[in-house]
N, C-alpha and C positions, 0 to 999 in steps of 0.2 A: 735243193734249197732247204734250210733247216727253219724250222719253225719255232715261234717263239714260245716262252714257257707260257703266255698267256693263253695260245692257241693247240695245247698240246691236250690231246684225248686224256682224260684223266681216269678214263675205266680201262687204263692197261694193263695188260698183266702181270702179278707179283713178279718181283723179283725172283730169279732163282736161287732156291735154299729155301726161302720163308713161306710159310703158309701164310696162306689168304684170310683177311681177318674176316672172323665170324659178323654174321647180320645182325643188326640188331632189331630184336622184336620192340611192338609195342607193349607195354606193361598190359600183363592180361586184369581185369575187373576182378577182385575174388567174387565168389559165390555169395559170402556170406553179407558184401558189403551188398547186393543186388536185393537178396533177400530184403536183409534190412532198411534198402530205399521202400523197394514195395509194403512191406511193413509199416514203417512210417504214413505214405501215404496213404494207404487202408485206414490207418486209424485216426489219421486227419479226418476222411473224408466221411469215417462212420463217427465220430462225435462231431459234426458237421449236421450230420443226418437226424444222429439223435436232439441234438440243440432245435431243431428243423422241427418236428414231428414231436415233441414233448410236448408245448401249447398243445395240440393238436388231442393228443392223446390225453391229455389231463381232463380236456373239455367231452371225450367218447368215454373215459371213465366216469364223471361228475353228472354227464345225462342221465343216467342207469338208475339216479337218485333221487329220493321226495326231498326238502327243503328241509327235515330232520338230519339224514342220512349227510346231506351236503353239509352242514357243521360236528357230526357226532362221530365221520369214519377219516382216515387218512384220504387224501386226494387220488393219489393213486392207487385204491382198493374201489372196487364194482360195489357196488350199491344193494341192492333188493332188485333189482333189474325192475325198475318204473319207468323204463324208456318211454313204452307203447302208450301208460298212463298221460307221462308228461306231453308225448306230441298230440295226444290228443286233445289236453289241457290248453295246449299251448293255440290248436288250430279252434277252439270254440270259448276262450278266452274276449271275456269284453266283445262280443258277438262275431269273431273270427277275426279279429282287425290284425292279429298277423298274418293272414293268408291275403288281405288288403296290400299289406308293406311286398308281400314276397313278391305279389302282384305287379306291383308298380313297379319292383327294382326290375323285372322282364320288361318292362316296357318301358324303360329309363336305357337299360341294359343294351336289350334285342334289336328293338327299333334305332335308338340315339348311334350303336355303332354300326350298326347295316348301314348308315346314313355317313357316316365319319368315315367309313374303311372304302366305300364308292367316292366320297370326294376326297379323300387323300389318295387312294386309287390314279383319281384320274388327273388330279394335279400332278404327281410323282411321276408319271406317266409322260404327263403335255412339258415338264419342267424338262426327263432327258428326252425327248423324241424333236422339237420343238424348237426352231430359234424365233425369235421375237425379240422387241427393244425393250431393256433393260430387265432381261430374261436372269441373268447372274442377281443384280441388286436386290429383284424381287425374292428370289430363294434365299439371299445373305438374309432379308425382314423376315423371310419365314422362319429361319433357323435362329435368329435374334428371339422369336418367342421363345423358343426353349430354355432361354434364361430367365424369363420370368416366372417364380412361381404361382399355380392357379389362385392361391389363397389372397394376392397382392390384387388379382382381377375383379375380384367375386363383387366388393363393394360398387365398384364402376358399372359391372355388367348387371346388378342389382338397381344401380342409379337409371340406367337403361332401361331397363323392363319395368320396374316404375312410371317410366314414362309414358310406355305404349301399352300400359295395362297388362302385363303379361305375368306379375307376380301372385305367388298364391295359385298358378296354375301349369299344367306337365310341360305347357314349352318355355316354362323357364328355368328347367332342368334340361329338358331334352335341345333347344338352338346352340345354349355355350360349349353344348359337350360335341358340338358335329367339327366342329374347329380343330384339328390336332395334328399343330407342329411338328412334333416327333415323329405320328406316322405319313406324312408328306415324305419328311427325309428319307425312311425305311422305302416307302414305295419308290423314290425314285430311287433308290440302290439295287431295287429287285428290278426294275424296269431294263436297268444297263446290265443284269448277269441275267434276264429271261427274255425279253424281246430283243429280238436283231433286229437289227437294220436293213437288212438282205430281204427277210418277209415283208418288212413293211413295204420297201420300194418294189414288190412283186406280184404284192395283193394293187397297190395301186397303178400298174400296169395291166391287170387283166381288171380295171375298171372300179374296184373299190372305193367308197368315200372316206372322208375318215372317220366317222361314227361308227362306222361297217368295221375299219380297222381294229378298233377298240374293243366293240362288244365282241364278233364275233372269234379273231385273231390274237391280240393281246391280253383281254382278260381271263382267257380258258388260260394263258402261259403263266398268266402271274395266280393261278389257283393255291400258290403256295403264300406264296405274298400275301395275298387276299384273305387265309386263314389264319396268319401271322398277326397280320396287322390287324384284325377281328377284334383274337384275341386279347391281345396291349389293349385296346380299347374296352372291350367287353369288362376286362377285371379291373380297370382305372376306373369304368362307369359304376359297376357295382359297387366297390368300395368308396367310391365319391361318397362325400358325408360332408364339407364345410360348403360349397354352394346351394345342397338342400338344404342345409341349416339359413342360410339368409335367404332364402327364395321363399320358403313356404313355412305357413301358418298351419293351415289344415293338415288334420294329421290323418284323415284321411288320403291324402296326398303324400305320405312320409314312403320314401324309401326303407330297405328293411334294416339301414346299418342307423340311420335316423331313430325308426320306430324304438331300437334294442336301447340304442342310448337315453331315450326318453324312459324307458324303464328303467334304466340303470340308475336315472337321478331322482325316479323316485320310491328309490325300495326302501328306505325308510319310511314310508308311507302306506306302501303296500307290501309287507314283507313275503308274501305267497305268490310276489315277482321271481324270487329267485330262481326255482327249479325251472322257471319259466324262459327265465332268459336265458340261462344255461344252453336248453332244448333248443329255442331258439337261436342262438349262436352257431350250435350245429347245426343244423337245419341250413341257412345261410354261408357255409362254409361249403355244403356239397354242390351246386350248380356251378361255383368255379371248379372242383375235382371235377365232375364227370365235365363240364368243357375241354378240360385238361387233355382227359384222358380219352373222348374219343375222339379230340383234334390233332393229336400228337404226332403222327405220322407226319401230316402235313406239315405241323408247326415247327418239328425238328430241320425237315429238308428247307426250309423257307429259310431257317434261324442260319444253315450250314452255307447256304449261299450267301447271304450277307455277310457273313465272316470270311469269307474265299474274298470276295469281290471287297 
């Protein structure tokens, strides 16, 4: 029986007489064109760096300098090295009231997201482990704040603590900042790529409750989570500056990005602010570096799961 042309093996063999036609390769990459990707992006990525770290560096060269120095040298040239002068200017300055501000942003900071990173924790947590009525609706409101910026809130949550007496003092800084939308969502994303489901239903078979669940079981899983989400809070709280601006009078009470700005509007006033604030600025830049840098193990693996998942 003869088969049709449609159903005929088409890897038969040449004809007799003709060679067989040559393969065709894929076109190889040159070298040069490979080079000059990674090239490019190298030098993306280092005037990326540099754009990065210029603020940075202008303000570690401009500390080095007395308030002469700061108008008479280029920006970028070292000073007479008055570092050690100025931090100590700066910490017995108007009877130390910036080691007050540094004070307070640790305790605005430390405490406000210990507090925010445990109840986004455990919301992220109950939202995927959990069903309940109208368990979706209520995550849709949560992630509805994310659209609002905090600046549209401030006046309202102002109008609030006016009410209950709260203004003018730390918890009206530290209650609005335990609230955080965006780290609710994150933890519930670390919850579904670090706790299974298989432990949970295991631990409460050999008798667990679910508090037991949580403290003991889930929260050692999500230690990456937990450092992650910290951190977003910890550098949002330190840099928070328009809620202590309407919260608080006493400037005793002032945060340290509050305190610098309060100097900032009046060194026309006091022009032996300057090297002051300088210092200070650095000074307040290092507690988010070293967060940075000795949570970073953590924060990288935390950041890699959320991208996977």
């Amino acid at each position: 029986m003869s088969m049709s042309p449609l159903t005929e093996d088409r890897t038969a063999a040449p004809e007799p007489g003709k060679a067989p036609a040559p393969a065709t390769r894929p076109p190889r990459r040159s070298a040069h064109t490979g080079l000059a990707s990674k090239a490019a992006v190298n030098g993306i990525l280092a005037l990326t760096a540099l754009y990065t770290l210029m603020p940075l560096t202008w303000l570690l060269f401009a500390a080095t300098k007395n308030n002469g120095d700061l108008f008479g040298k280029p920006g970028f040239q070292l000073g007479d090295f008055h570092l050690f002068t100025n931090i100590v200017d700066l910490f017995t300055y108007n009877d130390g009231v910036f080691g007050r501000w540094l004070l307070n942003s640790f305790v605005y900071s430390v405490l406000g997201s210990l507090a925010s990173t445990l109840l986004s924790i455990g919301a992220g947590y109950a939202f995927d482990k959990y069903q309940f009525w109208g368990k979706e609706k209520l995550y849709g409101l949560v992630l509805l704040g994310l659209l609002v910026p905090s600046t549209v809130i401030s006046m309202p949550i102002y109008l609030l603590a006016s009410k209950v007496g709260l203004v003018d003092t730390y918890w009206a800084v530290l209650i609005p900042g335990i609230v955080a939308p965006f780290s609710v969502y994150l933890a519930r994303i670390f919850s579904e790529a670090y706790v299974p489901d298989e432990t949970m239903e295991a631990a409460r078979m050999d008798g667990a409750g679910e508090m037991r669940i949580f403290g003991s079981i889930a929260l050692p899983m999500l230690k990456p989570a937990f450092v992650t989400v910290f951190l977003f809070s910890f550098t949002g709280s330190w840099n928070n500056f328009f809620l202590p601006l309407v919260m608080l009078n006493n400037h005793d009470l002032y945060p340290v990005a509050l305190g610098l700005f309060n100097w900032n509007a009046t060194l026309s006033q006091y022009p032996e602010q300057y090297a002051l604030l300088i210092t200070g600025s650095l000074v307040s830049v290092l507690p988010l570096a070293i967060a940075f840098v000795c949570l970073q193990r953590f924060w990288r693996s935390g950041l890699t799961a959320g991208a996977v998942k």
